[in-house]
C-alpha positions as CSV (number, residue, x, y, z in Angstrom):
1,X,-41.5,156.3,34.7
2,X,-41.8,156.0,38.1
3,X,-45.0,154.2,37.9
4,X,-43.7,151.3,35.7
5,X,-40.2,150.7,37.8
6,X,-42.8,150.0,40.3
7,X,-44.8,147.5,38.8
8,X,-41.7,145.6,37.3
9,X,-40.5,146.0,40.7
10,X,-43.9,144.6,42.1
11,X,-44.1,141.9,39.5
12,X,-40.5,140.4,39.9
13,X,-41.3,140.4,43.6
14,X,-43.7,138.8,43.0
15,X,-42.5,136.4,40.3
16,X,-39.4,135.5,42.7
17,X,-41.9,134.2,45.1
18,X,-43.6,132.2,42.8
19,X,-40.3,130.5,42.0
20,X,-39.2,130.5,45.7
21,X,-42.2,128.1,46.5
22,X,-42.1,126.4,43.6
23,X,-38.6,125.3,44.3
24,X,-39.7,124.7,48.0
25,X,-42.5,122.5,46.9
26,X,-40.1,121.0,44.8
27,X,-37.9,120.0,47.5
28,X,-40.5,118.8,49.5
29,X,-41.5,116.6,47.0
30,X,-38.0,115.3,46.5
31,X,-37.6,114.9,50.3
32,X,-40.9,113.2,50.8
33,X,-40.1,110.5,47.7
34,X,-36.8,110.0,49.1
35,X,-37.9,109.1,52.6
36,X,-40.7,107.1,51.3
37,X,-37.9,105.1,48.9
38,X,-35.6,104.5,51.7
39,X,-38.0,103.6,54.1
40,X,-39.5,100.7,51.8
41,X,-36.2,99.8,51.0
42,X,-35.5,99.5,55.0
43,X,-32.8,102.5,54.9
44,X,-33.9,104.1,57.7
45,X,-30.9,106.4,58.6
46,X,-31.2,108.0,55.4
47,X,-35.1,107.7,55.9
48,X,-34.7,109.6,59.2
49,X,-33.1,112.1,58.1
50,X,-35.5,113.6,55.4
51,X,-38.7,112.5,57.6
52,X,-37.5,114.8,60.2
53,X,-37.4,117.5,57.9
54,X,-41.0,116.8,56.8
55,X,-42.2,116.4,60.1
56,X,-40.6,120.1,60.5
57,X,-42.0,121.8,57.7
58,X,-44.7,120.1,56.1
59,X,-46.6,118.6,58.6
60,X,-49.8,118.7,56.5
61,X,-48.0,117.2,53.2
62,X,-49.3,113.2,53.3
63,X,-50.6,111.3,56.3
64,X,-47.5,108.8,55.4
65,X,-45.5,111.1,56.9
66,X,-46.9,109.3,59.9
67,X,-48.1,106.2,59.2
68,X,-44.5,105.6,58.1
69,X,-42.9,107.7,60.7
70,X,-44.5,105.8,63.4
71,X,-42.3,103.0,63.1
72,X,-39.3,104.9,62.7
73,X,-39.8,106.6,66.5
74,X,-41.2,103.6,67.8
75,X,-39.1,100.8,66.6
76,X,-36.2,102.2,65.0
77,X,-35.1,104.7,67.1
78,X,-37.2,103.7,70.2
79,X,-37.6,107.5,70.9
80,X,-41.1,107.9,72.9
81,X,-41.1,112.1,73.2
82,X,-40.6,111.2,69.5
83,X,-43.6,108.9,69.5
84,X,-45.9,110.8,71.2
85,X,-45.3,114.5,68.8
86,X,-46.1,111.2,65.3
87,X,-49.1,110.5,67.2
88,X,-50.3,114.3,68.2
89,X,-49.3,116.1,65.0
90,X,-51.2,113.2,63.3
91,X,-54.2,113.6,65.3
92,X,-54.0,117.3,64.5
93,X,-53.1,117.7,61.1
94,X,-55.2,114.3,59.7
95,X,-58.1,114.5,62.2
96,X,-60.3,112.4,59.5
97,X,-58.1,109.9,58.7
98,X,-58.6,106.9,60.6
99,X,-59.1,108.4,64.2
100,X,-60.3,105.9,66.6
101,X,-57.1,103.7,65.3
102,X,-55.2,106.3,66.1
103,X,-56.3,107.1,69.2
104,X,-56.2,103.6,70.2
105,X,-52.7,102.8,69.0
106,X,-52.0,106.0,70.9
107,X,-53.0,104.6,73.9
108,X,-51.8,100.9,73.1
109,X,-48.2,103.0,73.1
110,X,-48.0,105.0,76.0
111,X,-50.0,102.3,78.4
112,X,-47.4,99.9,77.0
113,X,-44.4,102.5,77.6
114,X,-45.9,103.4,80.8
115,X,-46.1,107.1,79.2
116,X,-49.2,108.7,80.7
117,X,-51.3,107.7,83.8
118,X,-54.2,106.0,83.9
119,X,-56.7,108.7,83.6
120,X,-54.8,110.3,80.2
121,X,-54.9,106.8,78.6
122,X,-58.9,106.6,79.3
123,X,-59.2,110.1,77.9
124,X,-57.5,109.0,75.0
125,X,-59.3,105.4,74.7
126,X,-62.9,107.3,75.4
127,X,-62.4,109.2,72.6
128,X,-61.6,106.4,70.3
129,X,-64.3,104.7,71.4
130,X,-66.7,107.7,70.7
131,X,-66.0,107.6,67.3
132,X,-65.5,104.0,66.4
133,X,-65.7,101.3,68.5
134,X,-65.1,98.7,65.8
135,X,-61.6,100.3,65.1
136,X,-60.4,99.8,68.4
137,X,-58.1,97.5,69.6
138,X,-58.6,94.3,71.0
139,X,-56.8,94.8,74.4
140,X,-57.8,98.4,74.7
141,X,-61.7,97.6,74.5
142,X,-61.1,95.6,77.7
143,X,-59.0,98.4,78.9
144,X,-61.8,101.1,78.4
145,X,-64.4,99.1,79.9
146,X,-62.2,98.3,82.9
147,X,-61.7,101.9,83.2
148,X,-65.5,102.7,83.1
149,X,-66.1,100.1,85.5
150,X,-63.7,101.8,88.3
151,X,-64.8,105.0,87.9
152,X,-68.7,104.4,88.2
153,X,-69.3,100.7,89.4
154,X,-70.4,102.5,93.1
155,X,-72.0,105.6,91.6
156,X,-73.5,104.6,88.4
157,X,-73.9,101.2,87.7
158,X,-76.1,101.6,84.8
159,X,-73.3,103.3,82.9
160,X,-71.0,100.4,83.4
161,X,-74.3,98.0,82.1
162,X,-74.7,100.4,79.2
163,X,-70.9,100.3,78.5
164,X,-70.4,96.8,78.8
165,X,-73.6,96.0,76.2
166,X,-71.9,98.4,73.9
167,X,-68.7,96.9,73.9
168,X,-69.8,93.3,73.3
169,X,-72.2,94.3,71.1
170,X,-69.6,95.6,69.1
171,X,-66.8,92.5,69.8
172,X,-69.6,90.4,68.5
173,X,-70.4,92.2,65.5
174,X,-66.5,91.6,64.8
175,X,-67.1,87.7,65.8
176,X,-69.4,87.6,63.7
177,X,-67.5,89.2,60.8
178,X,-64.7,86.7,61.3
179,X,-67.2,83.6,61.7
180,X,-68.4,84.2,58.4
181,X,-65.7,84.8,57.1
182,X,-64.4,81.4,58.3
183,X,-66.9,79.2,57.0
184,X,-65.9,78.9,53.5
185,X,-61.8,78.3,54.6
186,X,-63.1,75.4,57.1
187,X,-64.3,73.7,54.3
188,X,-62.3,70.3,54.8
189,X,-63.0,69.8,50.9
190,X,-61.5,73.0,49.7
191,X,-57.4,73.6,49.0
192,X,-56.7,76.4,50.5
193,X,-53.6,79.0,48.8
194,X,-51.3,81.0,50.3
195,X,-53.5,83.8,50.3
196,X,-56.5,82.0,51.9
197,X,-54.5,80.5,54.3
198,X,-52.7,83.7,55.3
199,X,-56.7,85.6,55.5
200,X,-57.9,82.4,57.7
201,X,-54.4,82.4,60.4
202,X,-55.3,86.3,60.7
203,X,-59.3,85.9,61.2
204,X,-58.1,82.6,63.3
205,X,-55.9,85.2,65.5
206,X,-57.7,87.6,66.2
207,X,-61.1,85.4,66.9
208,X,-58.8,84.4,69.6
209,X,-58.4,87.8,71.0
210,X,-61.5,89.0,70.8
211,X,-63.0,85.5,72.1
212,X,-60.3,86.0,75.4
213,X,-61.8,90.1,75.2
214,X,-65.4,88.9,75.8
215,X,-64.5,86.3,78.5
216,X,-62.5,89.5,80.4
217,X,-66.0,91.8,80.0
218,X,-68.2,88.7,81.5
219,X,-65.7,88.4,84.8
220,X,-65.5,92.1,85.0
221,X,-69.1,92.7,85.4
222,X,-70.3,89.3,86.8
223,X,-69.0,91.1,90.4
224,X,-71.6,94.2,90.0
225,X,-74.4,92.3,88.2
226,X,-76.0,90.3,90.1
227,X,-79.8,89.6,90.2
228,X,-80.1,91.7,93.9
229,X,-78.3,94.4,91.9
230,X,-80.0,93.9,88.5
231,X,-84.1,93.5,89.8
232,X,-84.2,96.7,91.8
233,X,-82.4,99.0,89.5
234,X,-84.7,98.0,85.9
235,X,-87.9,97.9,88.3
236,X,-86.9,101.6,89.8
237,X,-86.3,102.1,85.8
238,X,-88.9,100.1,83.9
239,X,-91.8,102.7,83.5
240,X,-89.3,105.5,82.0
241,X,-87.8,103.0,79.2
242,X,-90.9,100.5,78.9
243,X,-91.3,101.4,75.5
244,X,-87.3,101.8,74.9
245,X,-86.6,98.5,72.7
246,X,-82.3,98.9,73.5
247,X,-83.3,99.4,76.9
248,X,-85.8,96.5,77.0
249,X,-83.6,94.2,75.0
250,X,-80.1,94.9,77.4
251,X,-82.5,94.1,80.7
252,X,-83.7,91.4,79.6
253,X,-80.9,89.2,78.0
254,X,-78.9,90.9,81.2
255,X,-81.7,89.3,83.4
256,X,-81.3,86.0,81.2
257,X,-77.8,85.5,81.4
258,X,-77.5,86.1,84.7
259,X,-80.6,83.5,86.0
260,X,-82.9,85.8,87.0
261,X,-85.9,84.3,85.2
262,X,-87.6,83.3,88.3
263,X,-87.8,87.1,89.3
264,X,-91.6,88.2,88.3
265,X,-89.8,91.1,86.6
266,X,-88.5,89.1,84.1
267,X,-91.5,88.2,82.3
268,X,-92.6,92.1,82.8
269,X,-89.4,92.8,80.8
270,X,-89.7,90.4,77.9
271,X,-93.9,91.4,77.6
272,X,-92.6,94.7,77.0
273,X,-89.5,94.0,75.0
274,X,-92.1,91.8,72.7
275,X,-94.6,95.1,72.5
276,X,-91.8,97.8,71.6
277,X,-89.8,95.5,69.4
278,X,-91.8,93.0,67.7
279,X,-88.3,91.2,66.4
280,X,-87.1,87.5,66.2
281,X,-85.1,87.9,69.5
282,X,-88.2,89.4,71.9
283,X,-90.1,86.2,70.6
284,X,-87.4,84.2,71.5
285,X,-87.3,85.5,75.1
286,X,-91.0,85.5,75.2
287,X,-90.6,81.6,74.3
288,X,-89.0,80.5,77.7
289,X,-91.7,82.7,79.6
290,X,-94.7,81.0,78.3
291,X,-92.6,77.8,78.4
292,X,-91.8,78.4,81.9
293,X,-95.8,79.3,82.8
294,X,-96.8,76.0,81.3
295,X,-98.0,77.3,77.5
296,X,-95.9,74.5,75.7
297,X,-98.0,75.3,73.0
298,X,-97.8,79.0,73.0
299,X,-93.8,78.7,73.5
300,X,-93.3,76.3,70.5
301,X,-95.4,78.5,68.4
302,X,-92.8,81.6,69.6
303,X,-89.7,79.9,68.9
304,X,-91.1,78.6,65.0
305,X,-92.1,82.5,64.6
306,X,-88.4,83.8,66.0
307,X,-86.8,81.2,64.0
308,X,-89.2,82.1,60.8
309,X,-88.5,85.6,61.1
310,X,-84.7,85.5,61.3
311,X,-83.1,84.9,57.5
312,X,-79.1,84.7,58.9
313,X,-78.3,81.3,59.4
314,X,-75.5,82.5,62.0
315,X,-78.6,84.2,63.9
316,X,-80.5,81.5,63.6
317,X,-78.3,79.2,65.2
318,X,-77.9,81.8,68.4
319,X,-81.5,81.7,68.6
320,X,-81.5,77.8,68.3
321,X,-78.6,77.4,71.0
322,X,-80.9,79.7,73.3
323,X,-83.9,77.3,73.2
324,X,-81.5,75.1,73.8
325,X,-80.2,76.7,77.1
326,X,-83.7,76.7,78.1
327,X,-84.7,73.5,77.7
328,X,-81.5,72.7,79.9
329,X,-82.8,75.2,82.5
330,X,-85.9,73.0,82.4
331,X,-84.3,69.5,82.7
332,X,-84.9,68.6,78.9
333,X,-81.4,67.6,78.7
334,X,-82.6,65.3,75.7
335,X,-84.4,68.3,73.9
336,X,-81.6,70.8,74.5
337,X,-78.8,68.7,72.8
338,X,-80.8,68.6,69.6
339,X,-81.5,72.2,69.8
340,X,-77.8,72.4,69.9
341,X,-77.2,70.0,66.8
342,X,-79.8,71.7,65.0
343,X,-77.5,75.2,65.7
344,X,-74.3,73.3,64.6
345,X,-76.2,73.0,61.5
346,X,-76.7,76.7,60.8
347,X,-73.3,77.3,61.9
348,X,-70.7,74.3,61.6
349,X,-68.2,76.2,63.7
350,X,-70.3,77.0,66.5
351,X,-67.6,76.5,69.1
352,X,-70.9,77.3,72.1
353,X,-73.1,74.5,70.7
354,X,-70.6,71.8,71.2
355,X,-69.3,73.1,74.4
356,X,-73.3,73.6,75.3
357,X,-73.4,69.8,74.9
358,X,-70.2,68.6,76.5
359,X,-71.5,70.6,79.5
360,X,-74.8,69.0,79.0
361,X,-73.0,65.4,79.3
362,X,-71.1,66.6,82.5
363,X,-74.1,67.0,84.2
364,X,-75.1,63.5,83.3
365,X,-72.0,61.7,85.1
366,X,-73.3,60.5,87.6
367,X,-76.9,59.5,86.2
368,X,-75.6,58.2,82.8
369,X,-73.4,55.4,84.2
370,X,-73.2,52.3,86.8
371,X,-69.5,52.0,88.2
372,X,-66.5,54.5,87.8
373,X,-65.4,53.3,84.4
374,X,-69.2,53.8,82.8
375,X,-69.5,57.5,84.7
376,X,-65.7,58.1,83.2
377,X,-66.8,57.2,79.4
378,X,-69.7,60.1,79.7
379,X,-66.5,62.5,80.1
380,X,-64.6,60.9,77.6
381,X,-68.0,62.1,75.3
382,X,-67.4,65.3,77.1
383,X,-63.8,65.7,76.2
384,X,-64.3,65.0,72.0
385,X,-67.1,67.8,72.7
386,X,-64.7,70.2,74.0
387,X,-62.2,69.6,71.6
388,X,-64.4,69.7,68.4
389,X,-65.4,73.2,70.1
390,X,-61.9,74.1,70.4
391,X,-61.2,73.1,66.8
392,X,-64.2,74.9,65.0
393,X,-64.4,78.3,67.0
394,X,-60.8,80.1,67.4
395,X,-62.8,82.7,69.6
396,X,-63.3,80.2,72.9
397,X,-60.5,77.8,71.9
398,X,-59.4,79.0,75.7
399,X,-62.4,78.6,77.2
400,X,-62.7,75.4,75.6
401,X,-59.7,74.3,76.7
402,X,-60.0,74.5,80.4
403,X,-62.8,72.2,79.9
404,X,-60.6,70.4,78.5
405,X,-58.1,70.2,80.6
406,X,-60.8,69.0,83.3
407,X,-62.0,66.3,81.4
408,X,-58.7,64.7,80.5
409,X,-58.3,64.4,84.4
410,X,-61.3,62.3,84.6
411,X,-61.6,59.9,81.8
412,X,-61.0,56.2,82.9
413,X,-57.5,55.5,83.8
414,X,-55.8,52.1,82.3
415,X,-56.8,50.4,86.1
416,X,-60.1,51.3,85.6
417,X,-60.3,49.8,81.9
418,X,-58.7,47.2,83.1
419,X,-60.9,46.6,86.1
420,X,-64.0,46.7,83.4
421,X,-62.7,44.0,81.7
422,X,-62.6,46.4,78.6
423,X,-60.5,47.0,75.3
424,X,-58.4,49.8,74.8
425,X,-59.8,51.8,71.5
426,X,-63.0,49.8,71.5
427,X,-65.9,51.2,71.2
428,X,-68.6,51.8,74.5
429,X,-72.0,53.2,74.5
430,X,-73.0,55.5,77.0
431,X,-76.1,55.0,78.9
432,X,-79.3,56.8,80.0
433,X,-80.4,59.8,77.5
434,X,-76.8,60.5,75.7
435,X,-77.3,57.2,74.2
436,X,-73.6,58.2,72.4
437,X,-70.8,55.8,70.9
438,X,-67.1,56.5,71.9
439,X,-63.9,55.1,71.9
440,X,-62.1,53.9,75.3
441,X,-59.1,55.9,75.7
442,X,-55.6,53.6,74.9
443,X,-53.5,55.3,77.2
């Protein structure tokens, strides 16, 4: 008798239990749906009140509870201890769930609320990074590579050249995302609805950013690499990574963008990067070297293999722009503006190629034109260059504008039309190679 009062005992126990958490998961569930309700319906007092109880007891329930919750302690109630437990519970009970956002909104938040110092808001960033660059933020990219910069620009500069071809390797990846993107809503023929025009505004937006991003990483590290830097520091490490294509690849277009082609160590490089990585950009590089020792032949017969081998048309106008640049570097100011037009074909919103040539016609001021008003028109070509690159390519729309800005400064004023005897509006050809049709300005 005993025996079986103890298993009723056992099994009501045991039954009440049951019912105990089924009412609890009941109530959670109520909670979670009313939060969610009110928060959509932009109650957030009553919101508040059944969030907190979630954030209490069922930290684990749905990664809403933060993604939600977020903006209730950030915006609503503008509570950053608040803040920081959405962001750390987040991180700890949803590890998987979109991390390097997290950790970089994380960061965006206390850097912004001046929360942490400078060294927990790297930590934070580093980690992000780790994971997925791609999912960082715009600003915090610059951020973490400012931060890696500081802390090893005097003790390892190679980790700062490392970091810096990881990040815009990465910011150009998402360039290029957007770019293509772009293409079809740039179609002048197309009606765009309110759906494409909402997807273009945002890739427009953030093209920007990421456009101002990359400019931020070039002035960073133009201060550390230099070529007296750069030619000591791949030849003390060339025989360890001669057969390292990323390595190769970094030195050399590092070495390229900086001018350091006249180094003998440059055309060590690209040899090897040619050897290890037999890929449209090593022929491209290898190009300008035989180009540059006099094998016009060999160098044409490069660039048709580079060009051949690449089948994106957005590469492919890159790699165009590039032979472009070099035929600049060589005087071939001619040549390199129809290397440029030829990348404007494979990429109509190549912002660089038009901005390649207004730079191009700068150059030519003062051998493209007679008097003041005739070196004036060549910027006035310069100017609708700028401001087609403005137009086309969201992410150097400020770089193009300072160009911009100095060309306006320096197209013929109405005293020197005047002076010229010529018409307001009318139309002038430029001399020498640029050979171009413009209008005189009116005003």
């Amino acid at each position: 008798m005993k025996k079986i009062t103890f298993l009723l005992a056992v099994t009501l126990f045991i039954s009440t239990l049951e019912t105990n958490a089924q009412d609890a998961n009941r109530e959670c569930t109520i909670k979670y749906n009313l939060f969610k309700g009110d928060f959509q319906s932009k109650k957030y007092d009553d919101a508040y009140t059944n969030w907190i109880y979630l954030l209490d007891n069922y930290k684990d329930l749905s990664v809403n509870i933060y993604k939600l919750g977020s903006t209730l302690a950030e915006d609503v109630r503008k509570d950053p201890a608040l803040a920081k437990r959405v962001y750390e519970q987040r991180l700890q009970f949803f590890p998987d769930v979109n991390p390097a956002k997290v950790h970089s909104d994380y960061g965006t938040y206390l850097f912004e609320n001046k929360l942490a110092s400078d060294d927990v808001i790297f930590s934070i960033l580093e980690k992000g990074y780790s994971i997925d660059p791609t999912k960082m933020g715009v600003k915090n990219l610059y951020i973490y590579f400012q931060g890696v910069t500081d802390r090893n620009k005097d003790t390892n500069p190679q980790k700062v050249f490392d970091t810096y071809d990881d990040v815009l390797e990465n910011v150009n990846k998402k360039l290029e995302n957007y770019a293509k993107k772009l293409v079809p809503l740039n179609d002048s023929t197309k009606v765009l609805d309110k759906r494409d025009k909402k997807y273009k505004h945002a890739y427009t937006v953030n093209s920007k950013a990421l456009g101002t991003v990359e400019g931020g990483l070039d002035n960073i590290i133009s201060e550390i690499a230099t070529c007296e830097r750069l030619v000591p520091l791949y030849e003390r490490d060339f025989e360890a990574n001669k057969s390292d294509a990323v390595w190769l690849k970094r030195a050399v277009s590092r070495m390229f963008n900086k001018g350091c082609q006249a180094d003998p160590l440059f055309e060590k490089l690209v040899r090897a990067y040619a050897e290890a990585s037999p890929s449209p950009e090593a022929y491209s590089f290898l190009a300008n070297v035989l180009e540059d020792n006099g094998d016009s032949a060999g160098a044409n017969e490069m660039r048709e293999k580079s060009f051949d081998l690449e089948t994106d048309p957005l590469k492919k106008a890159k790699y165009k722009l590039k032979f472009a640049q070099a035929a600049k570097d060589r005087g071939q100011f001619s040549k390199a503006r129809s290397l440029a037009r030829e990348a404007i074909k494979f990429n109509p919103n190549s912002g660089r190629a038009y901005l390649f040539i207004a730079t191009l016609y700068q150059s030519s001021v003062n051998n493209c034109g007679e008097n003041l008003f005739e070196k004036r028109m060549v910027y006035v070509a310069a100017l609708n260059m700028a401001q087609r690159a403005a137009s086309v390519d969201p992410s150097i729309s400020s770089r193009a504008r300072k160009y911009i800005n100095i060309y306006s400064q320096n197209v013929p004023s109405q005293k020197d039309i005047f002076n010229a005897t010529a018409t307001p509006g009318g139309k002038f050809t430029i001399k020498c190679w640029i050979g171009e049709t413009v209008r005189i300005p009116k005003k």
